[in-house]
Every structure is written in structure tokens, then in C-alpha cells.
C-alpha positions in Angstrom: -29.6 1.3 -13.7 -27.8 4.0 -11.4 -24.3 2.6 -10.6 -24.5 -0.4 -12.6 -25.1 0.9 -16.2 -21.5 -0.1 -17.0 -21.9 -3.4 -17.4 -21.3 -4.1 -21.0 -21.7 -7.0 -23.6 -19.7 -7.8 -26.4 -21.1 -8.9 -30.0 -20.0 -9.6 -33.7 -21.3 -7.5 -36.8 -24.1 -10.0 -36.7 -25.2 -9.9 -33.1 -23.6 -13.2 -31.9 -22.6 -12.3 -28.2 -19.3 -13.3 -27.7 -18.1 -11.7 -24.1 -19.0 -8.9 -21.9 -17.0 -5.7 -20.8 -17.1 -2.6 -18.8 -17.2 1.0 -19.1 -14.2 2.1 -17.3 -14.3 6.0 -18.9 -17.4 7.7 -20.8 -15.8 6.3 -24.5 -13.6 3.3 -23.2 -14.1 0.0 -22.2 -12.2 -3.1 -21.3 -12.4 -6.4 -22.0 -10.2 -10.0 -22.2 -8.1 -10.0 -25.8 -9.8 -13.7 -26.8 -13.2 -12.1 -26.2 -12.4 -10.1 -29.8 -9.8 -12.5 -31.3 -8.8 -11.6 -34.8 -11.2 -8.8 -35.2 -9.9 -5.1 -35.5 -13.8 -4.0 -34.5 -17.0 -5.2 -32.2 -20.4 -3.6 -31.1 -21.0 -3.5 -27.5 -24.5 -2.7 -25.4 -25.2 -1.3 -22.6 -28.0 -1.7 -20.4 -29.0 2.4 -20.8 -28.6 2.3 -24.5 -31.4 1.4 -27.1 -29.1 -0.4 -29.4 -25.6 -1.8 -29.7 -22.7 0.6 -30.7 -19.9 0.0 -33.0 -16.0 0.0 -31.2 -12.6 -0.1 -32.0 -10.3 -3.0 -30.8 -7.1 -1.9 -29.2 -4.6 -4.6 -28.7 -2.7 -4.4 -25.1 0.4 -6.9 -25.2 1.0 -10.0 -27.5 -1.5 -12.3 -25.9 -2.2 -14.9 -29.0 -3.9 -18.0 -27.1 -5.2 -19.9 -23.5 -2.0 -19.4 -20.5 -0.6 -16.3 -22.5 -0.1 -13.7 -20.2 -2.0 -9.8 -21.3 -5.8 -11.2 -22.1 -6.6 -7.6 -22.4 -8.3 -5.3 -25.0 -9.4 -1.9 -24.8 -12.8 -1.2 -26.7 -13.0 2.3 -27.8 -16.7 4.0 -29.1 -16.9 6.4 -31.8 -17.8 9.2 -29.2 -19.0 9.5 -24.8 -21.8 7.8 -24.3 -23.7 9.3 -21.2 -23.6 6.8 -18.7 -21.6 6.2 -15.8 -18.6 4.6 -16.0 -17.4 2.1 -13.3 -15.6 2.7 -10.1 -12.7 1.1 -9.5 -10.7 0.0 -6.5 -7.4 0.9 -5.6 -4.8 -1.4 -7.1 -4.2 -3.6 -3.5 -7.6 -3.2 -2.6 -8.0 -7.4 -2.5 -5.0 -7.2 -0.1 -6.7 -6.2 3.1 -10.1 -8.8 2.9 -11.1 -5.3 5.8 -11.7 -3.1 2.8 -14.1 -6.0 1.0 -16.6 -8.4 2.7 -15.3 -11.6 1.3 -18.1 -12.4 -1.6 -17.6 -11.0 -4.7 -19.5 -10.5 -8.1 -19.3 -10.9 -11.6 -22.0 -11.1 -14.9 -22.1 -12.4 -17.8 -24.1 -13.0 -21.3 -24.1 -16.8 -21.8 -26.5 -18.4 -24.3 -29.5 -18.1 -23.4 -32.7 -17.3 -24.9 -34.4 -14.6 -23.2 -30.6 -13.0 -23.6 -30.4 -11.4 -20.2 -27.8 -11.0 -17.9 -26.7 -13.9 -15.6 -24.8 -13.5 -12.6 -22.4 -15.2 -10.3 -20.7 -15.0 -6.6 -17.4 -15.7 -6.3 -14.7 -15.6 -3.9 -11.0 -15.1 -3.9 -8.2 -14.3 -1.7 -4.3 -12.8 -2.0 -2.7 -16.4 -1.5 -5.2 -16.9 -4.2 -2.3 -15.7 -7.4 -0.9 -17.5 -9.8 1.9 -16.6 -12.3 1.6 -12.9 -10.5 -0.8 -12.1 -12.9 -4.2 -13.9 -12.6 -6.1 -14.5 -9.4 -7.7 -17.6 -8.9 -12.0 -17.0 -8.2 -14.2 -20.1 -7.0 -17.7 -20.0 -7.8 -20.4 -20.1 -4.8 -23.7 -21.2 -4.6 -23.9 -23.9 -7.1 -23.7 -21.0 -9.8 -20.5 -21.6 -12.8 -18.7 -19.6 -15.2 -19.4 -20.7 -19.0 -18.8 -18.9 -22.2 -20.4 -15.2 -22.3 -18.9 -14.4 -18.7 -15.0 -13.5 -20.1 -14.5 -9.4 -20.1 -16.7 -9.5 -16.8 -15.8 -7.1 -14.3 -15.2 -8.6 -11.1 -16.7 -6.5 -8.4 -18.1 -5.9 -4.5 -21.8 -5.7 -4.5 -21.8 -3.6 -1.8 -19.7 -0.7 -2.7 -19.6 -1.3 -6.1 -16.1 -0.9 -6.6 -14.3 -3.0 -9.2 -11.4 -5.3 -8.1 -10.7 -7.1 -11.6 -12.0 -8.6 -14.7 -12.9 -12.6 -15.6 -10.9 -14.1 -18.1 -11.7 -17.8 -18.0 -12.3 -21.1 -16.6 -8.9 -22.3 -14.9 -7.8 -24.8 -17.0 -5.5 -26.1 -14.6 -7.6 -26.0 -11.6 -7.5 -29.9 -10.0 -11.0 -29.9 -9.0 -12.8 -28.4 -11.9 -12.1 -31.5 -14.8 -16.3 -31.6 -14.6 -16.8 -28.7 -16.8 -19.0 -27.7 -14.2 -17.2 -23.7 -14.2 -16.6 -24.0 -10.5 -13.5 -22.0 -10.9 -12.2 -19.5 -13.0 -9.0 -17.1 -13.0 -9.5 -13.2 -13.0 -6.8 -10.2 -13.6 -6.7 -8.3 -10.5 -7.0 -4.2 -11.0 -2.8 -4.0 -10.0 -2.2 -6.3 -13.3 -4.8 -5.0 -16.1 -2.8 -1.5 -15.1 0.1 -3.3 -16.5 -0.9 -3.4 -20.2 -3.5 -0.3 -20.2 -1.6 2.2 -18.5 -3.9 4.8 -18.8 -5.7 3.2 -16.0 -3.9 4.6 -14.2 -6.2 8.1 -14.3 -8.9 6.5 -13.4 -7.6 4.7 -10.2 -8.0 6.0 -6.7 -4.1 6.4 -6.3 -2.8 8.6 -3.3 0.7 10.0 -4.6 0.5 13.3 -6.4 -3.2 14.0 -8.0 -5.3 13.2 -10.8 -3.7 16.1 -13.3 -0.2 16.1 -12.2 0.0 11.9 -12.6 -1.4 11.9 -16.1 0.5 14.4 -17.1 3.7 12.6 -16.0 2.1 9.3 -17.7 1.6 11.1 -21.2 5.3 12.8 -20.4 6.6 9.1 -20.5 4.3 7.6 -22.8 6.3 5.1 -24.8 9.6 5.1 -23.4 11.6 2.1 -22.0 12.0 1.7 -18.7 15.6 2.3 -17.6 16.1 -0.3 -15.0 19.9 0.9 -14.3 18.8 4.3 -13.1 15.7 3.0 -10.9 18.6 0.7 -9.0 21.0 3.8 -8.5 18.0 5.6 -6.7 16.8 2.6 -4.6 20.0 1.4 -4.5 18.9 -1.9 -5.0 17.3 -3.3 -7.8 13.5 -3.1 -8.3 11.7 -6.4 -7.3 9.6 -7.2 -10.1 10.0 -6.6 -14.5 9.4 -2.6 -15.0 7.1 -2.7 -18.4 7.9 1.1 -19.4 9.1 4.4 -18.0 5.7 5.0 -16.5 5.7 1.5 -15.1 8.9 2.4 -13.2 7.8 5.8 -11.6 4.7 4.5 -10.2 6.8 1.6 -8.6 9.3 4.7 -7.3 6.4 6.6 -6.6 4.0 4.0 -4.7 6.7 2.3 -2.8 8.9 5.0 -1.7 9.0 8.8 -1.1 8.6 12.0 -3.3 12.7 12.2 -3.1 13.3 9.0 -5.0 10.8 10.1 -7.5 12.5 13.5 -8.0 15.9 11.5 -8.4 14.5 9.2 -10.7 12.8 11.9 -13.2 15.9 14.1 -13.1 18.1 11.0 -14.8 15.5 11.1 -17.4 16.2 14.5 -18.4 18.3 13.7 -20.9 16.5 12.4 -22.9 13.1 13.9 -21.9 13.9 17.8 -21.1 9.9 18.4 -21.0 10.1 16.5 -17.8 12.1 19.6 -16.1 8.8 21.4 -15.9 6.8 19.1 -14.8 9.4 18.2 -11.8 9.3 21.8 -11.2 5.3 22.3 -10.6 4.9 19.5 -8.8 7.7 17.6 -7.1 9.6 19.2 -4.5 13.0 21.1 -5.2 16.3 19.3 -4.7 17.2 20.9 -1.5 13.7 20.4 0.7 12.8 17.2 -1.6 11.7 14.3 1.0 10.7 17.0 3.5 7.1 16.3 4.5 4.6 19.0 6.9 4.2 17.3 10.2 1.9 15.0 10.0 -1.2 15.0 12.7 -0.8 12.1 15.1 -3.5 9.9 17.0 -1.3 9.4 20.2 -1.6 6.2 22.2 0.2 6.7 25.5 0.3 3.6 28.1 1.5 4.1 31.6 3.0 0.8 34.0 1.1 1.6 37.3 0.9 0.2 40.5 -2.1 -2.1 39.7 -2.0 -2.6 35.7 -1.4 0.0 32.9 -3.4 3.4 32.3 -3.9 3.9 28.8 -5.3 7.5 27.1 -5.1 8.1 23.6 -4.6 11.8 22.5 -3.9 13.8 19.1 -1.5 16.1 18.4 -2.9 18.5 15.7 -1.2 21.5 13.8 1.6 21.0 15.9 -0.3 21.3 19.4 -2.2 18.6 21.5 -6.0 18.3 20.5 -8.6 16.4 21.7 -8.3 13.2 24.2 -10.2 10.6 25.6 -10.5 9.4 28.9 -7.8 7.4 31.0 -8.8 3.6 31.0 -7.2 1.9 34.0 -6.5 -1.8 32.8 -5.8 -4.2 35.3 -4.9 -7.6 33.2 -1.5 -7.0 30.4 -3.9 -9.4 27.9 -6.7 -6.6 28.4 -4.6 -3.8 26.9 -5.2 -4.5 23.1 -9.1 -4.7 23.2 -9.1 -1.1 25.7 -6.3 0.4 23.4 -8.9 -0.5 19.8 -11.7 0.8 22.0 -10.2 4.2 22.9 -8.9 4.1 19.3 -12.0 4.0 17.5 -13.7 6.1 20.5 -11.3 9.0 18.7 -11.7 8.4 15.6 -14.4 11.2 15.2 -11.6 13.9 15.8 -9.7 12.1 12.3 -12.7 11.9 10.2 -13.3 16.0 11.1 -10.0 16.6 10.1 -9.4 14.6 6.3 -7.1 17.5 5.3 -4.5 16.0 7.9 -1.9 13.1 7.3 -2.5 11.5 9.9 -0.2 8.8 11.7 -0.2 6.2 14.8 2.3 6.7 17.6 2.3 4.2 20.6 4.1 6.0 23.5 4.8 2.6 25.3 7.7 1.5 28.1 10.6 -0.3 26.9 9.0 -3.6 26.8 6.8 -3.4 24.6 8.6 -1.2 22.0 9.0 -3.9 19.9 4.3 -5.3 19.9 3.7 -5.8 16.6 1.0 -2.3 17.1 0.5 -2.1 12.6 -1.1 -5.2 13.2 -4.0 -4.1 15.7 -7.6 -2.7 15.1 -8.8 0.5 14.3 -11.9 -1.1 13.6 -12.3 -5.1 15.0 -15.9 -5.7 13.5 -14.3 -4.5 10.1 -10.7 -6.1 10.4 -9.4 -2.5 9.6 -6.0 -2.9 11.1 -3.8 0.2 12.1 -1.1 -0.2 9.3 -3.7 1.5 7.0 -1.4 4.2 8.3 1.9 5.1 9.4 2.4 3.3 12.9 5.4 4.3 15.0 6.7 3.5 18.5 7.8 5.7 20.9 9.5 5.9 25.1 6.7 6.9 27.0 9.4 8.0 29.7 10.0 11.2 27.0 6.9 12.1 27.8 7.7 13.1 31.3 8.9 16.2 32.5 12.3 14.5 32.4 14.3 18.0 31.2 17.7 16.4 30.8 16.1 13.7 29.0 14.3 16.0 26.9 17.0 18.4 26.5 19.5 15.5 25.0 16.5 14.6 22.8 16.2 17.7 20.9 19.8 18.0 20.6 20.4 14.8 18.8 17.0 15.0 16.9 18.0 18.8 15.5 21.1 17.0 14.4 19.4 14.5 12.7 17.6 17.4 10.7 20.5 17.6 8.7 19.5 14.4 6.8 22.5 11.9 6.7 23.6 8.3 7.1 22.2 5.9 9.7 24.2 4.2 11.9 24.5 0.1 10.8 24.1 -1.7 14.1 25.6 -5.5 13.7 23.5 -8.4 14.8 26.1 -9.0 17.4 27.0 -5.7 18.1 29.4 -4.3 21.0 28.9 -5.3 24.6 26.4 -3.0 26.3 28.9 -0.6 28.3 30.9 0.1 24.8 27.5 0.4 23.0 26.9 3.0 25.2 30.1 4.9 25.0 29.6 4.3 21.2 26.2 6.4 21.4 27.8 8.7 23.5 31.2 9.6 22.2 28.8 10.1 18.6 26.1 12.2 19.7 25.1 13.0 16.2 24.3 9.4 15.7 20.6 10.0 15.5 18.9 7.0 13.1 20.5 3.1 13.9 19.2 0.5 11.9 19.3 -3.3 13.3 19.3 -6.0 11.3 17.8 -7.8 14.0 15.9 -7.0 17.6 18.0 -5.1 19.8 18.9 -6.8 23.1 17.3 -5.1 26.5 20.4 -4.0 28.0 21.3 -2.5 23.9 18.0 -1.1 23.7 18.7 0.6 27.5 21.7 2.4 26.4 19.9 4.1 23.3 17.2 5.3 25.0 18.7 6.7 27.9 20.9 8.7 25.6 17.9 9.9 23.7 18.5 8.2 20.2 15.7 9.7 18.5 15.2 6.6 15.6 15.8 3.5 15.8 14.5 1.0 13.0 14.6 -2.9 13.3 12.5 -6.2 12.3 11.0 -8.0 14.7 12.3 -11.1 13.0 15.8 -12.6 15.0 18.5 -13.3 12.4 18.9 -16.9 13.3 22.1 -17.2 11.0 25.6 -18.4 12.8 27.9 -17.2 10.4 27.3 -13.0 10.7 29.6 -12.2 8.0 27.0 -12.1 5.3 23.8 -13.1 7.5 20.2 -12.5 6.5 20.5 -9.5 9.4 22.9 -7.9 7.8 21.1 -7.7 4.4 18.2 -6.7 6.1 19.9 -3.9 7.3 21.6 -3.0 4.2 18.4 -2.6 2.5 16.6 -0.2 5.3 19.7 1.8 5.1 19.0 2.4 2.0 15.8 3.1 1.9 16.1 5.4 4.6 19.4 7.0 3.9 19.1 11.0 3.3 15.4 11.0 4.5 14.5 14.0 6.4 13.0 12.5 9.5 9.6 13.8 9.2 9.2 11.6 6.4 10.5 8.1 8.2 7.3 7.2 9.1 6.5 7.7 5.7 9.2 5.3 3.6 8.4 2.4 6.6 4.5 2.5 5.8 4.9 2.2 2.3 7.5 -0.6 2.7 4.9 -2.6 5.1 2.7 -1.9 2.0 5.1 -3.1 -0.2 5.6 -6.5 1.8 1.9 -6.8 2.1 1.9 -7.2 -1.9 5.1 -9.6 -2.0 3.3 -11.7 0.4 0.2 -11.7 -1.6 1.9 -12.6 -4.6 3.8 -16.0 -2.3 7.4 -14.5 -3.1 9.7 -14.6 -0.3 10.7 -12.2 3.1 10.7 -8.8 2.5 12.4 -6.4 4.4 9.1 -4.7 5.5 7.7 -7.3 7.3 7.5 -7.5 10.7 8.8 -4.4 10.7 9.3 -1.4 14.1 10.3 1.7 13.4 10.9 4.1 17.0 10.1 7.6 16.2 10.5 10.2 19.0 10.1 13.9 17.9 10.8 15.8 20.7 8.6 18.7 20.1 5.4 16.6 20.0 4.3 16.4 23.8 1.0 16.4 24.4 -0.3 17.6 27.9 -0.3 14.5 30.6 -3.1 12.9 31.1 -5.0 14.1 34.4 -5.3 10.7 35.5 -1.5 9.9 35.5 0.1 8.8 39.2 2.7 10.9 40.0 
């Protein structure tokens, strides 16, 4: 069987199928609550054993009929069975179709009377939820879902990965009244996490590790989650229900930086001292938390020339330039993308060498095109792997230059900015240019601004020429004629607050996970969030890689 020996089926006492399920660790299995309705016990098979074993039933949530939310059960054997258990996606795995190729698969045990496993191709997509909990699956190929295929694991043939688990036909679904099974609903990975938390360890998660996360998850097993304390660390409220403690830090810990986390485990300590220890081995202490190692960089530089735009892309690598590819001269502005994914990919060798690095995306563009939505390109076209799988930041490609005023006022505000503090609320309609400047001048430890809206040229002029090291804005225009309390200024309040006493090193950092974050809004059809469409400017003085021997002088 190799990688598919998880694959389970679930049965009475008397050998009546009534489901299927999957091995998620060597003694544990899940499965949808109606699958074993009323019964405290099952037997399950496997395709690798010779008979049927006997499990416990472990109850996840209240579920107690069709349209309740939690169909979820945990199947427990009476001791590890030695097959392979299944591997499982990442919890927003469905919400970049580059990761997946479209087509999915499930199986199932319907009646039948050679009794062997049936299988069917479905599809599904993010705009695909309902009730934020299911996703809605449509059956290809003229196969359907019938009774036997609840508890299925949803999965992608060609990796393997799981994604979710089948619970039924959707009974609401306008186009299935045949009874034909053409459609069905499935819990996504990033809601059966929600009622079995310890799927958590077994998820490909990339805060903390393996050890140190299910430590902190049996630290907080059972308590309440204290939604006061999350929103005095955000400073906003979280943007969805918080199950449990648990269910809290991962939000802190998966949406924001190690800092928060820190924060929010020390208001715990009252009533859980244990936690002190824990914080201690593996968070970072109080006066460097939220400080991050510099990050390696893939650097895209672009050059206005005479005739068109010169573009080299370059790394910066344990704080020194690495290697670089060639200068490609571009003579058409619509060329630029397609030569910039080229030279991109071209260097991605140099990352995959390297996969003890954090690595990031800088685009050392002019002025004009500071504000390209650059998350959004390729790494890899044929693949629609898009850039924003990391952090993407924009940069003054005049910085580059041997400019040494211009680099000298750099490093002076930027050192000042190493004392973490408040940015600097820019209004939607802020000062005339000429004060704006003065503004920026008068305050030269004004370091971080945050827009609420797209900075005008001649605004965006007078910030760069005085160095302003960060600058953070949406691409989005606040359209509202009444500024008082306009959509811009909430924007801006919120990234304030999420990037208030960062250390800059890890800006990049809190603005990747908050595109993340409004990746999985979106997904889930809620409203704006404030990462979307989202620039951050990022200009570290000390990373200057050599210039490229092509450059016109």
C-alpha cells in the first residue's frame, strides 16, 4: 500500500460498514461524529491489517444531527498499529490552488458486494465555504458521493497530502435535488483543528517546532480562552470565536509575531505559573522579544535607462551580497514582469541551497512603481506560485547608489528606528507637500509612517528624499468624503497597531503574515482586511549589494 495504508473503514460489532476514516497518528484516527452515532465503540480496517480492530469513540463538540456544526470523532485503537499514518497539509493549504493542482480525491466503502474501496474526484475552491466551517466539493466525472464515503479523507493524488475530510451530501446544494451525490460538503484541515486540537502536532505549522508547540498545547489544555487579554495585545479584537486558550495562541502565534505571543502567555501566568518555563526556553525574553536575525534577501533591482529598464536580481546572504544573475535590458515597461519571474526563478537555485535561511523579496524599484502590487507576481508561472509565499518588500533603488548624503541620512534615521517605538499616523489628507517635508525634517526620528491610503507623488518625494526608512500603506484609495472617521483612518489605526513596538527587522515579518491573514478572510467571503492590497517600503541601509556591472553610469 506504501503511502496510502491509511485509508480506513468504519464498521459496527457485526461488520455492517457504516463510514470510513483515516489514520492521522500510529493509534488515532478521525472520522465525521454521525459516522458512529450513539455508540461509545466501533472496529475499523485497514488495508495492511488482516482483520478489523476494536476503537474507542471520542466525542469532539456537541454535534447531535444534519447542519450541526463539529461532525467530528476521534477513533482511538487499543495500541500503534504499524502502518503509516497520513500526511496532512498545512491548514491554508486550499488557499493558494499553486500548492494543489485543482482535482482532488476522496474514497469510500459504499454497499457493494465485492466490498472494496470506491473512489471519487472532486473539486473545490476558497470561495467554495459555507458557514466558515464546511467547504463545498463537486463531484467530477460522472462519479457521486453515497452512504459509505462520510469520514473520507479528502486528499491530492499527487502529493498525497490531506486537505480535509467528507462529511456529506450538501443538503442544500440547488442543483443536487436528484440524489445523484454530485455534491457534497467537506471540513477543510484549518476547521477539524478546531474541535481536535491535538492536530495540531501533527500539522506542518511553521511557528516554533514540533516539541515546543505541543508542549505549550498540553500547557493550555482545557482552559478558556481569555478574549479580553488577546485584544489588549493586538489591540484590537481577534476576528473570529477563540474555542480555548490554545485556540487563541495559535491565532497570536500564526498571525502575528513571537512578541505578541510572549505578551499573550505572560497574562496567563496567573493562573498558569508552569507557563513561565516554557516562555523562558523557547520564546524570546522581554527585552529582545520581536527581534528577528536578518533575514537573507533575493534582491530585485530595476534601473530606468535610456532605452527601457535594466533589471538584475541579486541576494544578500549572512549579511553580504551573494550570488547574481545577469543584467536583462528590457526595452517595453509591459516586458518587465515576465523578465523579472524569469530572473527570479533563474535564482532560485542559490535559495533552495540555502533552506536554513529566512529568506525575503525586496524590489529595489524607482519611485513609480513603489507602490506594483510585486506579492502578487510569479516565482514560478507554470505553478502559479506567487511571491507572497514570502515576505515581499519595496525599496528606492536611488539608495542603492553611491549617494553618501543620502545614505548617510539613511542610517541615521534607521539606527533611530532601532529603538522600537511608535509610527508616525499619516492622515488621508495630510499637510501640503512643503510642510510635509518640514514635518519629516524638523522630526528626524520619525522613522516608520503609516498611510491610511496611497501617498501622493509630491508626499511620497519628500519622504524619500529625507531617507524615511519605512513607510507602510494600502494600495486601496480611501474614497470616503467625510475624513473624520474614514475607512483610511481605520486602516491606519489597525497597522499601527500591529506594527507598533516592532523592531524593524521583523516588519517584513508582521506584513506577511497579515497578507496571510487577509488571504484566509477572503477565502472565508468576510469583508476588507487591512492586509490586502497591502505595500510595505523597507530600506535597511546596511544591505547594499555590489552594482551591477552592467549599470550606466
Amino acid at each position: 500500500m506504501g503511502q496510502w495504508e491509511w485509508r480506513a473503514w468504519v464498521e459496527t460489532a457485526d461488520g455492517v460498514r457504516s463510514g470510513a476514516a483515516f489514520l492521522v497518528t500510529p493509534r488515532k484516527l478521525l472520522t465525521c461524529a454521525h459516522v458512529v452515532r450513539g455508540r461509545e465503540s466501533a472496529r475499523v480496517g485497514l488495508p495492511g491489517l488482516p482483520a478489523p480492530l476494536p476503537v474507542r469513540v471520542h466525542r469532539c463538540s456537541d454535534w447531535a444531527g444534519q447542519n450541526d456544526l463539529g461532525d467530528v470523532a476521534v477513533l482511538e485503537l487499543p495500541h500503534e498499529v504499524g502502518l503509516r499514518p497520513a500526511e496532512l497539509a498545512a491548514p491554508d493549504a486550499l488557499l493558494d490552488p499553486g500548492l494543489w493542482r485543482g482535482e482532488l480525491r476522496a474514497y469510500g466503502f459504499p454497499y457493494r458486494s465485492d466490498q472494496e474501496m470506491r473512489f471519487v474526484t472532486v473539486r473545490t475552491s476558497s470561495d467554495m465555504a459555507q458557514r466558515d466551517e464546511w467547504w463545498h466539493v463537486h463531484v467530477q466525472h460522472g462519479d457521486r458521493l453515497e452512504a459509505g464515503y462520510s469520514g473520507s479523507a479528502v486528499y491530492d493524488p499527487y502529493s498525497g497530502r490531506v486537505v480535509g475530510m467528507v462529511t456529506d451530501s450538501d443538503p442544500d446544494d440547488p442543483d443536487d435535488d436528484s440524489g445523484r451525490g454530485v455534491a457534497g460538503r467537506m471540513l477543510p484541515i484549518g476547521t477539524l483543528r478546531r474541535y481536535w486540537e491535538e492536530l495540531d502536532d501533527h500539522l506542518p505549522l511553521t511557528w516554533l517546532n514540533a516539541a515546543a508547540r505541543r508542549e505549550l498545547r498540553l500547557t493550555l489544555d482545557g482552559l478558556p480562552a481569555d478574549r479580553a487579554a488577546v485584544a489588549r495585545v493586538l489591540d484590537l479584537p481577534p476576528a473570529r470565536p477563540l474555542r480555548s486558550a490554545w485556540d487563541a495562541a495559535r491565532y497570536i502565534a500564526e498571525g502575528f509575531d513571537e512578541e505578541r505571543l510572549a505578551r499573550y502567555l505572560t497574562a496567563l501566568l496567573p493562573s498558569v505559573p508552569r507557563l513561565a518555563g516554557w516562555r523562558r526556553r523557547h520564546l524570546p525574553a522581554p527585552e529582545t522579544a520581536g527581534r528577528r536575525a536578518e533575514p537573507a534577501s533575493i534582491i530585485v533591482r530595476l534601473e530606468r535607462m535610456t532605452h527601457g529598464h535594466d533589471v538584475t536580481v541579486q541576494t544578500w546572504i549572512d549579511g553580504a551580497p551573494g550570488p547574481a544573475g545577469d543584467t536583462v535590458r528590457v526595452a517595453a515597461e509591459r516586458d518587465v514582469r515576465r523578465a523579472v519571474e524569469r530572473s527570479v526563478e533563474a535564482i532560485g537555485p542559490v535559495v533552495d541551497d540555502r533552506p536554513d535561511l529566512d529568506w525575503m523579496i525586496e524590489f529595489a524599484v524607482p519611485a513609480n512603481w513603489l507602490g506594483k502590487p510585486f506579492e502578487e507576481w510569479y516565482l514560478n508561472r507554470d505553478r502559479r506560485l506567487r511571491m507572497r509565499h514570502y515576505p515581499v518588500v519595496v525599496r528606492d533603488v536611488t539608495r542603492l547608489r553611491p549617494e553618501p548624503f543620502l545614505r548617510d541620512q539613511a542610517r541615521r534615521r534607521w539606527k533611530r528606528l532601532r529603538d522600537p517605538g511608535n509610527p508616525h499616523p499619516v492622515e488621508c489628507r495630510p499637510p501640503a507637500p512643503n510642510a510635509f517635508r518640514d514635518l519629516l525634517e524638523a522630526h528626524d526620528h520619525l522613522g516608520l509612517l503609516v498611510y491610511g491610503s496611497p501617498p501622493g507623488r509630491a508626499h511620497l518625494k519628500a519622504a524619500l528624499d529625507l531617507a524615511v526608512p519605512v513607510m507602510l500603506w494600502p494600495r486601496g484609495r480611501c474614497a470616503d468624503a467625510d475624513h473624520a472617521d474614514c475607512a483610511g483612518r481605520r486602516t491606519r489605526r489597525t497597522l499601527a497597531g500591529h506594527v507598533a513596538g516592532v523592531d524593524p527587522g521583523g516588519l517584513p515579518g508582521v506584513v506577511y503574515r497579515l497578507r496571510r491573514e487577509a488571504l484566509r478572510q477572503k477565502a472565508l467571503g468576510r469583508g476588507p482586511h487591512c492586509g490586502d492590497a497591502l505595500t510595505l517600503l523597507w530600506d535597511d541601509p546596511s544591505r547594499l549589494p555590489d552594482p551591477p556591472l552592467a549599470m550606466e553610469v
